[in-house]
C-alpha positions in Angstrom: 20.5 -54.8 27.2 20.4 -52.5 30.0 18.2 -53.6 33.5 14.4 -51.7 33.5 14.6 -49.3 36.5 11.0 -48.8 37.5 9.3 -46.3 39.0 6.1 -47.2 41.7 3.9 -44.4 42.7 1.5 -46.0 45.8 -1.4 -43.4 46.7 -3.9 -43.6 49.0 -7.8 -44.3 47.2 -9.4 -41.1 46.8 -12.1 -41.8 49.1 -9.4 -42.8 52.5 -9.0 -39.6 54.5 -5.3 -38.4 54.0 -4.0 -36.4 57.3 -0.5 -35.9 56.2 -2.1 -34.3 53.1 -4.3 -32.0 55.0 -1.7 -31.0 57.2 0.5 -30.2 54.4 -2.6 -28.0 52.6 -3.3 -26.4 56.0 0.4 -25.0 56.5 0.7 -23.8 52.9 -1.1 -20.5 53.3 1.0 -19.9 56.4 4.2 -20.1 54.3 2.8 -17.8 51.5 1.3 -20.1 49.2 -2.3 -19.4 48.8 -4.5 -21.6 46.5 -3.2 -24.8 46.6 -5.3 -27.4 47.6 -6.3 -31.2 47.1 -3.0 -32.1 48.6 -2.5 -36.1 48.8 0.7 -37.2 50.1 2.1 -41.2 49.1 5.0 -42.9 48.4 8.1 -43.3 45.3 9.8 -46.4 45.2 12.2 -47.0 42.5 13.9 -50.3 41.4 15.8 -52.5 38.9 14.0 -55.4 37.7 16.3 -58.2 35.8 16.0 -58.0 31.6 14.6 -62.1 31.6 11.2 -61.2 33.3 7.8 -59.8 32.5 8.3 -56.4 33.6 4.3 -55.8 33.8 3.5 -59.1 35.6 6.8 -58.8 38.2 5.8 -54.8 39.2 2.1 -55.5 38.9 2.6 -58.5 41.7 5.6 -57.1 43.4 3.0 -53.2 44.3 0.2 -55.4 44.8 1.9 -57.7 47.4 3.9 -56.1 48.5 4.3 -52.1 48.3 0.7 -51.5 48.2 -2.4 -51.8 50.8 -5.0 -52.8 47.8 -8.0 -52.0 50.5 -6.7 -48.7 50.7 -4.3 -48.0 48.3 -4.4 -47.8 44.5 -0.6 -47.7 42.5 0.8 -46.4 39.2 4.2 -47.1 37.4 6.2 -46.5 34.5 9.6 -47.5 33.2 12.1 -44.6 33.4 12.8 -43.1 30.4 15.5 -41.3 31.7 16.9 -39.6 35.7 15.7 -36.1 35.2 14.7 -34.6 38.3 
């Protein structure tokens, strides 16, 4: 049976002030895009977890331990279904 690989997205709440995000959305005019906004920048971690485990309960402890701020940070994942880009 082949080993999970997991994908973690961690984001900031929607409420925590993003600067990296804003500084993003303020260049993109300057470089010719116009109309994007609501730009939040996070983080992608992706990893292997061993077949004999709860997938759910190792990710769910492993982002909220470890990978994620829970005061200021919410996080999503998903098993990969495949490595498209």
């Amino acid at each position: 049976m082949p080993v999970p690989r997991v994908h973690i997205d961690v984001m900031l709440k929607d409420e925590i002030l993003d600067p990296q995000g804003q500084a993003i959305e303020a260049a993109l005019p300057q470089l010719g895009y116009d109309g994007i906004g609501d730009v939040r920048v996070g983080k992608h971690i992706e990893l292997s977890v061993p077949d004999d485990v709860d997938v759910a309960t190792t990710v769910d402890g492993l982002a909220d331990r470890l990978l994620a701020n829970p005061v200021i940070e919410r996080f999503s994942w998903r098993i990969a279904d495949d490595e498209r880009r």
